[in-house]
C-alpha positions in Angstrom: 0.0 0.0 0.0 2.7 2.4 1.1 4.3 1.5 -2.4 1.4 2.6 -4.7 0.6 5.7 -2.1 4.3 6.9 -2.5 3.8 6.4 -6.5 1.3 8.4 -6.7 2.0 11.4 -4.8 4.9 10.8 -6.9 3.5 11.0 -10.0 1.0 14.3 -8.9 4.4 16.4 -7.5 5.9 15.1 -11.0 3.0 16.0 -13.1 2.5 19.1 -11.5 6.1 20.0 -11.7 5.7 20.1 -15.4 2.8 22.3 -15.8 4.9 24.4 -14.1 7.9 24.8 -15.7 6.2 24.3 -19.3 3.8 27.0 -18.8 4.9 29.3 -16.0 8.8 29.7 -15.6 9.1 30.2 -19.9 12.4 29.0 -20.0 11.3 26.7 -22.5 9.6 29.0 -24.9 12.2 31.6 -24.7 14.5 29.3 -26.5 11.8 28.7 -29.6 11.9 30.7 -32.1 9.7 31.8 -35.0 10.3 31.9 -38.8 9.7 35.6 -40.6 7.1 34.3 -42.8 5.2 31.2 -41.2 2.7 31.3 -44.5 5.5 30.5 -47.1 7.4 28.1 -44.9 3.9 26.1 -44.2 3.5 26.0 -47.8 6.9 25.0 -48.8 6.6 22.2 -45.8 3.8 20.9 -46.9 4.2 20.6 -50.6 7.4 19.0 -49.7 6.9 16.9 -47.1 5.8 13.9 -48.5 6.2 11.5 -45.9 3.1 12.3 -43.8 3.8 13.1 -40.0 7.5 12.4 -38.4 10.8 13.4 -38.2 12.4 15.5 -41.4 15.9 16.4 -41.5 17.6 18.9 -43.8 20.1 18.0 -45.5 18.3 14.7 -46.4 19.7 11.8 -45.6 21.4 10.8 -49.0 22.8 7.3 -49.3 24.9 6.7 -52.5 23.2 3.7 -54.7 24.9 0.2 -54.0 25.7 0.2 -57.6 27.1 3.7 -58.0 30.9 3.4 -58.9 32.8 4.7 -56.0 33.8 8.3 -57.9 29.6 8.6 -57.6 29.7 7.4 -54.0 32.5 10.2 -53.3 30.2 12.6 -55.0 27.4 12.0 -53.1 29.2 12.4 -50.0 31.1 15.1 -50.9 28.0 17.1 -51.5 26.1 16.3 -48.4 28.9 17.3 -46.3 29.2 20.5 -48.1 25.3 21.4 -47.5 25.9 19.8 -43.5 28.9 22.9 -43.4 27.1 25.5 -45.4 23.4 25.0 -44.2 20.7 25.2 -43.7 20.5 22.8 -41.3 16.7 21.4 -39.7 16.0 18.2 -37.6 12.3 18.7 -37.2 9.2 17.1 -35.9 6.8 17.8 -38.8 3.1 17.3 -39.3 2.4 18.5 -42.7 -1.8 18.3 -42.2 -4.6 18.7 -40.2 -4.5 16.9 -36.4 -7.3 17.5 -33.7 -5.4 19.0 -30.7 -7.0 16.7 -27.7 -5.7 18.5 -24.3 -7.4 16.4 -21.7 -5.5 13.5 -23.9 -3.0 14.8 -23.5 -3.1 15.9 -20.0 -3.8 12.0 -19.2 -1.0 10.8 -21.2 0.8 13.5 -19.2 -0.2 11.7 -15.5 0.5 8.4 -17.1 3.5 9.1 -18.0 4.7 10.5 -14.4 2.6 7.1 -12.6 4.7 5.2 -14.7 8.0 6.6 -14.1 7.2 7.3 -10.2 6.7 3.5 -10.2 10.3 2.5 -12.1 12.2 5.0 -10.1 10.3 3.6 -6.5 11.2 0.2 -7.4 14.7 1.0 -8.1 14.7 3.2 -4.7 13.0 0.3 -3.1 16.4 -1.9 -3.5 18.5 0.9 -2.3 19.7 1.1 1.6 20.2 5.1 1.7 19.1 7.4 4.2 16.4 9.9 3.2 18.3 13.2 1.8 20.7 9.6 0.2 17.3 8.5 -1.5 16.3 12.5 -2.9 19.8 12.3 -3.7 19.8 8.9 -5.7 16.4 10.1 -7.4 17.8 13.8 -8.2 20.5 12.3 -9.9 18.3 9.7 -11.8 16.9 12.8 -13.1 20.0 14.2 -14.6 21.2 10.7 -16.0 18.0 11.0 -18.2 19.1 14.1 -19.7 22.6 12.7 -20.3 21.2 9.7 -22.1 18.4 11.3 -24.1 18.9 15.4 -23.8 22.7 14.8 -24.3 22.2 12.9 -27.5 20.3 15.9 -29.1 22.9 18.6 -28.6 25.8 16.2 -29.8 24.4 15.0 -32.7 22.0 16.9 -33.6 22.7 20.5 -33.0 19.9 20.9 -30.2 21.2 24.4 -28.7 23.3 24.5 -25.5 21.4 26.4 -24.1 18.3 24.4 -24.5 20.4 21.4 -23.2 21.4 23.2 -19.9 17.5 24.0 -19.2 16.4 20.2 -19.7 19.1 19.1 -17.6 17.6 21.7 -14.8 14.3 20.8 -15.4 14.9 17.0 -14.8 17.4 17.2 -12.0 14.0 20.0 -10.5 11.3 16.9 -11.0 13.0 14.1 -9.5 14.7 16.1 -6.7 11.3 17.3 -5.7 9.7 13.7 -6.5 12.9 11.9 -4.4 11.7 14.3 -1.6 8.5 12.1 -1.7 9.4 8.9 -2.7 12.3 9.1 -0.3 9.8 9.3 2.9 7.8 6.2 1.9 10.1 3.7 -0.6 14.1 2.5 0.5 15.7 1.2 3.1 17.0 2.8 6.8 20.4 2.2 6.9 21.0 -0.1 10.2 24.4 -0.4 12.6 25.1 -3.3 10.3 25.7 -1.4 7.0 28.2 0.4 8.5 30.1 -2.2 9.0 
């Protein structure tokens, strides 16, 4: 009982956390930007996304023909580098149509999301033998481990900004520290005379 009580006071502070810093603090938004015409970059967008809804990247991904002779192959290469170097560069979530924006959807998907992870990270707390600031301590840092394994990945390869790097690394390290301060009073183990051995 104590385990699915702590998960989901876990998974409110979490939630709740994030409706915060999405749509009060603005550090998010203030590292969005806005093309100068939105009409003629719609249009070009969706006359030339073809694909339907996913992820676009620009230069295209251009993989010489198996057949090509290898003077082709060096071609091919040679010219996506040169547009990689000289840009425009995009790595972009696109949905060229029409979607029906559902926010209570989302919103659950949201709470879902939080339950779910509440529950990994309070079974992984539940193996640990920690006092409590060791336990917020173990969870805060589970929060920035997440950013190095997905955030991290983005600004390497992909040029995500550095900026926008450094906030999701604050913003994760924020929701588990606070959600560690919960877990940590009802999931882990007291450390005994014994441990110290």
């Amino acid at each position: 009982m104590k385990f699915i009580l702590a998960c989901f006071l876990g998974a409110v502070v979490s939630f709740g956390w994030g409706f915060v810093s999405w749509t009060q603090l603005g550090w998010h938004e203030a590292g969005m930007h806005s093309f100068k015409d939105e009409t003629a970059v719609a249009a070009v967008i969706k006359a030339n996304a073809t694909r339907g809804r996913g992820i676009y990247v620009l230069p295209g991904i251009d993989t010489p023909l198996s057949y090509a002779t290898p003077e082709d192959k060096q071609k091919t290469t040679d010219a996506h580098n040169k547009a990689m170097t000289e840009g425009p560069y995009m790595y972009a979530i696109v949905r060229p149509g029409r979607a029906d924006w559902d926010m209570k959807r989302n919103m659950l998907l949201g709470l879902a999301r939080s339950l779910l992870a509440c529950a990994i990270m309070a079974a992984l707390l539940g193996q640990t033998v920690l006092s409590y600031t060791g336990r917020v301590a173990f969870t805060a840092g589970a929060g920035v481990f997440a950013s190095l394994v997905c955030d991290a990945q983005l600004w390497i390869w992909f040029e995500s900004p550095a900026r926008e790097f450094m906030v999701n690394v604050a913003d994760h390290f924020i929701e588990w520290l606070l959600v560690g301060a919960v877990l940590g009073v009802w999931v882990g183990k007291v450390p005994t005379a014994n441990d110290y051995r």
